[in-house]
C-alpha positions as CSV (number, residue, x, y, z in Angstrom):
1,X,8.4,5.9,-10.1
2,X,5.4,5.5,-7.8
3,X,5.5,6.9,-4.5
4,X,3.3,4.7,-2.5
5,X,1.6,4.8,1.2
6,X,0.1,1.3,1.8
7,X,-2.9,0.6,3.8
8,X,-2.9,-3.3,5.3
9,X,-4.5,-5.6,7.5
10,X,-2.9,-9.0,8.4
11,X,-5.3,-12.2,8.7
12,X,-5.4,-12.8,5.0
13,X,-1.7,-13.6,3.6
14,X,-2.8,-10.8,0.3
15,X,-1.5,-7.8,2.3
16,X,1.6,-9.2,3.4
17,X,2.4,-10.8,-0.2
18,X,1.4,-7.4,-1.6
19,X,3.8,-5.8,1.0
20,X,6.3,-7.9,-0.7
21,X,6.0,-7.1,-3.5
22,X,5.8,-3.3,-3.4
23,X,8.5,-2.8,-0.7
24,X,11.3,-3.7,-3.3
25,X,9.7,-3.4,-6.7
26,X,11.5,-1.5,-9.5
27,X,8.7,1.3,-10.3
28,X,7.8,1.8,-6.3
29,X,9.2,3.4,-4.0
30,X,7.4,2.5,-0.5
31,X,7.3,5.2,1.6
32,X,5.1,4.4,4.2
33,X,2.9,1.5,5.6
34,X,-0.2,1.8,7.7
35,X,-1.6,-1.1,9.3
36,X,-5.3,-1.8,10.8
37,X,-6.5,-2.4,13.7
38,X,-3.2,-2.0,14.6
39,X,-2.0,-4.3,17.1
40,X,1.7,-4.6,18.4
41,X,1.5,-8.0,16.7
42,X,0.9,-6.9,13.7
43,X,3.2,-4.2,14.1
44,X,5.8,-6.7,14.7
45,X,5.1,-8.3,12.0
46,X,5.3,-5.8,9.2
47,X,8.8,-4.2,10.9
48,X,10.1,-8.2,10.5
49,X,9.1,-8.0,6.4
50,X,10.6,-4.6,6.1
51,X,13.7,-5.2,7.9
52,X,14.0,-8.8,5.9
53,X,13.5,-6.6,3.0
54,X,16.2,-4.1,4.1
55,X,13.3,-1.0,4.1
56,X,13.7,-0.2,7.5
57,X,13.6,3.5,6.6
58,X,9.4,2.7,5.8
59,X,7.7,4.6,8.4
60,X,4.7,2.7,10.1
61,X,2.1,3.9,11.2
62,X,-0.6,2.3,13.6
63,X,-2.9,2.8,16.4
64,X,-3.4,-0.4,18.9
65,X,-7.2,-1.4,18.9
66,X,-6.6,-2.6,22.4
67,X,-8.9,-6.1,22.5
68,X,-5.6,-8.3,23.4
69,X,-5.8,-10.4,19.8
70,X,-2.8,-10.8,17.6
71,X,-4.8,-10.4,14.5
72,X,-2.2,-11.9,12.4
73,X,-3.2,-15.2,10.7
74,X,-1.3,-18.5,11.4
75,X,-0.2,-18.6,8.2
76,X,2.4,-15.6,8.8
77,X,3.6,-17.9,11.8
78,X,4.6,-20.7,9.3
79,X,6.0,-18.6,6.6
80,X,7.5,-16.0,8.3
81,X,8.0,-16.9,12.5
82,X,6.6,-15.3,14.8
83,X,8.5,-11.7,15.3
84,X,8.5,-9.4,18.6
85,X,5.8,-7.4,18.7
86,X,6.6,-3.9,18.0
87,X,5.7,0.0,18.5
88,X,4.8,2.2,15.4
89,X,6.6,5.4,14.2
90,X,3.3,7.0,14.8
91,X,-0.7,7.2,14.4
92,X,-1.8,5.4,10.9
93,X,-3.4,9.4,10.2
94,X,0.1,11.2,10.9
95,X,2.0,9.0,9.2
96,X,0.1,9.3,6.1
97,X,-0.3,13.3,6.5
98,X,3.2,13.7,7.0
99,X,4.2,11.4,4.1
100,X,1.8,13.5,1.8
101,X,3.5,16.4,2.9
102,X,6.9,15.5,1.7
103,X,5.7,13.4,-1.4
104,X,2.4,15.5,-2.3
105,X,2.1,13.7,-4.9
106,X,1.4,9.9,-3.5
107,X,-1.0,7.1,-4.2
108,X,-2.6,5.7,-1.3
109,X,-3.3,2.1,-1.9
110,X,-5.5,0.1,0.7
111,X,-5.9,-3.4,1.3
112,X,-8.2,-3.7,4.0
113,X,-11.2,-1.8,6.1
114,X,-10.9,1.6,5.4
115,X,-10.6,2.4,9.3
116,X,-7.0,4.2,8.6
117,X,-8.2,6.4,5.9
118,X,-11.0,7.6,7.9
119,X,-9.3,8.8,10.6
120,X,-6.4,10.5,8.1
121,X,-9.8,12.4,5.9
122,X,-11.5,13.4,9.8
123,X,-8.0,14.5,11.3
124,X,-6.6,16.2,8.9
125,X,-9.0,17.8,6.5
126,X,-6.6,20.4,4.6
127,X,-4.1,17.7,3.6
128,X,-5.5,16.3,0.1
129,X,-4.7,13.4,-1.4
130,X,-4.5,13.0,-5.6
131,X,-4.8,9.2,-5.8
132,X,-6.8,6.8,-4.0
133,X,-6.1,3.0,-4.7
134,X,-8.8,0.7,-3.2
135,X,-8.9,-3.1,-3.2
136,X,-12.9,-3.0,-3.1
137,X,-15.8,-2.3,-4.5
138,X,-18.1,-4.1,-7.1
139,X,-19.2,-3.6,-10.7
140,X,-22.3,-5.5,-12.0
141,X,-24.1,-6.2,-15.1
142,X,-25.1,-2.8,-15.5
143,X,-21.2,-1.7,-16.3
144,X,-19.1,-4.8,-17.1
145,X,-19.7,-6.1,-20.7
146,X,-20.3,-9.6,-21.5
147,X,-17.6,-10.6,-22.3
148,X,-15.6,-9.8,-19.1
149,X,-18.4,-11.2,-16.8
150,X,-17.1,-13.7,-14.5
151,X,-19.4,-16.5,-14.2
152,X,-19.8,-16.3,-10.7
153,X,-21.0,-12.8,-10.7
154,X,-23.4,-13.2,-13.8
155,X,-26.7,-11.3,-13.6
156,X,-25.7,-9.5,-10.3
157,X,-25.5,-5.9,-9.8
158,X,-24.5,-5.7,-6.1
159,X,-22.5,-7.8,-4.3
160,X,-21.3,-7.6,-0.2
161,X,-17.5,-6.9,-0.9
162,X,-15.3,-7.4,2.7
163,X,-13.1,-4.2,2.9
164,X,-16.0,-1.6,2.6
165,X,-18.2,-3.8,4.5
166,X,-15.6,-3.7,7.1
167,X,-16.4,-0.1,7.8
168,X,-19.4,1.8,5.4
169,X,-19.1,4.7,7.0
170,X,-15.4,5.3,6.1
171,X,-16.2,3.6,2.9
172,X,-18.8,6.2,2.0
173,X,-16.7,9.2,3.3
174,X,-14.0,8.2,1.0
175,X,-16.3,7.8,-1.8
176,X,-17.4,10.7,-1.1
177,X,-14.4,12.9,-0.4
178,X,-13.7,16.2,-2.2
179,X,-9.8,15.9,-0.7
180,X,-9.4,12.7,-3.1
181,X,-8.8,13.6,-6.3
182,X,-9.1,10.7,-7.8
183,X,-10.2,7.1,-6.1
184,X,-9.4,3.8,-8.6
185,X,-11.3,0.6,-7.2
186,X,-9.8,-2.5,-8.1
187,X,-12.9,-4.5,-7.8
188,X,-13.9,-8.0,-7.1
189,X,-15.1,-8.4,-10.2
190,X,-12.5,-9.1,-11.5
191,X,-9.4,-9.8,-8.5
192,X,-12.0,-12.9,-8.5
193,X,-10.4,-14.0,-11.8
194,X,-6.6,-14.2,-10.2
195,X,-5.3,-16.5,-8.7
196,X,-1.8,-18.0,-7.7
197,X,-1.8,-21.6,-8.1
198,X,0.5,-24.1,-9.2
199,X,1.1,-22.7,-12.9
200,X,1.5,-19.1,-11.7
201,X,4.3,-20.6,-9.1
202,X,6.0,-22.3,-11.5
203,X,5.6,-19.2,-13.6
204,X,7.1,-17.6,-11.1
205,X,10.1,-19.5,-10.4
206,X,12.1,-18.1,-12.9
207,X,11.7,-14.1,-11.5
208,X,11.6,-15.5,-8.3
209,X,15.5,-13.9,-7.5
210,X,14.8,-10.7,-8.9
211,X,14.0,-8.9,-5.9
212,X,13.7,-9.7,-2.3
213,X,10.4,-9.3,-2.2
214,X,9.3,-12.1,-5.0
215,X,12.0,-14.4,-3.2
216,X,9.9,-14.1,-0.2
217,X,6.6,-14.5,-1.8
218,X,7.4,-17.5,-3.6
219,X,8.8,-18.8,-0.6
220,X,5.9,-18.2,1.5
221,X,3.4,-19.6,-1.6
222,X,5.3,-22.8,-1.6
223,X,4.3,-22.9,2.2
224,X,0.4,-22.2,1.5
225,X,0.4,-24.4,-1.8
226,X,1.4,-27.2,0.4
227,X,-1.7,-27.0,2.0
228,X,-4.2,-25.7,-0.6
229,X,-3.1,-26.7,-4.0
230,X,-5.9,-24.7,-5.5
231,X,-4.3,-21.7,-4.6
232,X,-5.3,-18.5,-3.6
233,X,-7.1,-15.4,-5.4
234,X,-4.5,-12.2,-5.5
235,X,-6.7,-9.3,-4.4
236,X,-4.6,-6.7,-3.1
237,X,-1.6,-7.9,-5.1
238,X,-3.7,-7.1,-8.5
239,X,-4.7,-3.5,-7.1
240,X,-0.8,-3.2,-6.3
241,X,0.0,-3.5,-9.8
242,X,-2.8,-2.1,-11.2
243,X,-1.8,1.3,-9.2
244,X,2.1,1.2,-10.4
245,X,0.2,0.5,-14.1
246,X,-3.5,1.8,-14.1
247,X,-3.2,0.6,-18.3
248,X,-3.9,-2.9,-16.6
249,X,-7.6,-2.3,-16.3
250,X,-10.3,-1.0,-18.1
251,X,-12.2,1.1,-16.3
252,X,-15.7,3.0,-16.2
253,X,-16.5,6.1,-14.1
254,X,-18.8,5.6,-11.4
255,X,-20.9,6.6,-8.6
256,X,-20.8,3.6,-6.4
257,X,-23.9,2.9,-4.1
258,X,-24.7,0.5,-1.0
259,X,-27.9,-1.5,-1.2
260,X,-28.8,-4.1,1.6
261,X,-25.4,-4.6,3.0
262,X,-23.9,-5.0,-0.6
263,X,-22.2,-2.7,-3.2
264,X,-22.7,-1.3,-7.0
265,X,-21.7,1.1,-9.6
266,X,-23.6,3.0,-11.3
267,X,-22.2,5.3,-14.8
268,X,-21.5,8.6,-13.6
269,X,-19.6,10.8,-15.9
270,X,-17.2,13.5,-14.1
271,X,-17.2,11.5,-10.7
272,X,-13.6,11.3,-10.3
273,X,-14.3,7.5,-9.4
274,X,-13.2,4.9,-11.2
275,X,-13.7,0.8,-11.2
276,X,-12.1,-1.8,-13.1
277,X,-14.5,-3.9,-15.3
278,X,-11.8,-6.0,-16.8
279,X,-7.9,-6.7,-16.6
280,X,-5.1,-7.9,-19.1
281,X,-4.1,-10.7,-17.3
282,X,-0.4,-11.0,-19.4
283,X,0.6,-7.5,-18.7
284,X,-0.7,-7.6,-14.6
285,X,1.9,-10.9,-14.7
286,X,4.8,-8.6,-16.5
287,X,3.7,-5.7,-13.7
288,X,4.4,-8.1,-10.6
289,X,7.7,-9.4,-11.6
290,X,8.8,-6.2,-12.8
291,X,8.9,-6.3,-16.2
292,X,8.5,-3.1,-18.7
293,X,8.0,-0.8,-15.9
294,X,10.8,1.3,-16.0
295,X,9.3,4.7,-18.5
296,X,5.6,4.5,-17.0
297,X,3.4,7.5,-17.6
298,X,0.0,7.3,-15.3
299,X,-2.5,9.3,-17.0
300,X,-6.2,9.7,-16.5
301,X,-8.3,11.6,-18.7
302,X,-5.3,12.9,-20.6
303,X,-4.1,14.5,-17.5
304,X,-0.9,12.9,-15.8
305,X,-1.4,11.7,-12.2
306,X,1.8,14.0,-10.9
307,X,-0.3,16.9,-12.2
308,X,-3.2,15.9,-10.3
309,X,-1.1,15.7,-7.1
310,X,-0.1,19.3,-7.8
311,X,-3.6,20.7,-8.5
312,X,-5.0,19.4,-5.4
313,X,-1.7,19.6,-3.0
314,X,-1.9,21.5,0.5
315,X,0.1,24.5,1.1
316,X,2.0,24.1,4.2
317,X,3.5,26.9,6.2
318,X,7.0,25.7,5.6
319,X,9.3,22.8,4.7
320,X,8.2,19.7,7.0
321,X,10.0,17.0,4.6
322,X,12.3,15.0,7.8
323,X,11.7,17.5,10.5
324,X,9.2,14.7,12.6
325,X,5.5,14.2,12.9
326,X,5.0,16.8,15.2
327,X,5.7,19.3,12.6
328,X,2.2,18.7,11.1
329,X,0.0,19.3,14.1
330,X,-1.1,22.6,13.0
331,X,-3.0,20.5,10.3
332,X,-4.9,18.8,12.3
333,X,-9.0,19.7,12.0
């Protein structure tokens, strides 16, 4: 089973469908959500899919931006109403500290600007974390074979990509991070080449009942295919399964760089940094409906990821697992 802290933002429908799905899937077990900015909308929001999901023991974490916008997209209005806004358990950089202290061994997966895991890396710099997730980044020519180019990327080896652009700075601390063991970027290279449209809906249909969480995204899908029957590209929901399953994607080992407001990867054996230059597009299907994910073994490098949350866990002073967020103030920088 995955332990998971996810990292969302609300104006694109991905997070929430990605919240869906990981909330009650059968190799994840959600134990915490951060959201950014953080408004009491959004807040709101997120506590409405949780308790629709029956996960109101997720802890939230948020901090409100304060500039009076919802920043929730219409589209959660017609799929979903328009919930009470709503306080969080606690800032977005406690809850994940805390969560890390009583699941050391956690993948953080984000799905937006990387405001959240700034603030967690700056706050609390003795707390480490053994598996970074990201929906973001960009791998070029220079590292994707020919074969797995997507067209509209051909002969480019940077590209702008919205959730690092959203904040560099936190983007390049990440990147740069000796508390992350090891960071996975699910790139746009290739969440470009999945989409849900029509045939994956109807694909869907027959899962659809499985959990709660695929009811709710087909449900919601039906809503947005109404309106654009083209569909729409499954970002974060790819780097959702490709964290519970990390055999998805190929992968090189990177340093990534940031040229004129864009982003690249560069080969860079021993970085601990790792994009996806390709996916298998039947087993990220079997992933998000659940299938064949029961005996999963994450490895990287021959080394499993549990035993990379133990090499680089933090030693507290004593047992914090329930006691509140308070009990992790002395971590603080």
């Amino acid at each position: 089973m995955l332990d998971l802290i996810f990292d969302l933002e609300t104006q694109d429908p991905d997070d929430v469908l990605t919240l869906c799905l990981v909330a009650g899937h059968p190799a994840v077990r959600l134990r915490a959500v951060t959201v950014t900015p953080g408004s009491p909308t959004q807040v709101g929001l997120v506590r409405h899919v949780l308790r629709r999901l029956e996960r109101d023991d997720v802890a939230v974490g948020a901090s409100d931006p304060g500039t009076g916008k919802s920043h929730v997209s219409g589209f959660h209005d017609r799929w979903l109403g328009t919930p009470p806004e709503a306080q969080p358990d606690a800032p977005p950089a406690d809850v994940i500290a805390e969560t890390l202290q009583c699941h050391p061994g956690a993948t953080l997966l984000t799905g937006g600007p990387l405001h959240n895991l700034r603030r967690f890396l700056e706050t609390y710099p003795g707390v480490s974390l053994s598996r970074w997730v990201a929906q973001g980044g960009f791998a070029g020519d220079n590292v994707v074979p020919p074969e797995h180019r997507l067209t509209k990327f051909e002969g480019r080896t940077v590209c702008p990509t919205f959730n690092f652009n959203g904040e560099p700075r936190a983007a390049l601390l990440a990147l740069s991070s000796t508390g992350i063991a090891l960071r996975e970027l699910v790139s746009k290279n290739v969440t470009h080449g999945v989409a849900y449209d029509g045939e994956f809906h109807e694909r869907l249909r027959p899962h659809r009942d499985r959990t709660a969480g695929l009811a709710l995204i087909f449900a919601g899908m039906k809503h947005y295919l109404r309106k654009r029957p083209g569909g729409k590209l499954l970002h974060d929901p790819t780097a959702a399964c490709v964290a519970i399953d990390r055999a998805i994607a190929t992968w090189a080992e990177v340093e990534m760089v940031r040229e004129e407001g864009g982003w690249g990867a560069l080969p860079a054996a021993g970085s601990g940094t790792f994009v996806t230059t390709a996916l298998d597009h039947e087993r990220l299907f079997e992933v998000f409906v659940g299938e064949g994910t029961d005996s999963l073994e994450r490895t990287v490098n021959g080394a499993t990821l549990a035993s990379l949350g133990e090499v680089h866990r933090p030693d507290p002073s004593g047992d914090v697992a329930g006691t509140g967020f308070s009990d992790i103030a002395e971590l603080r920088h």
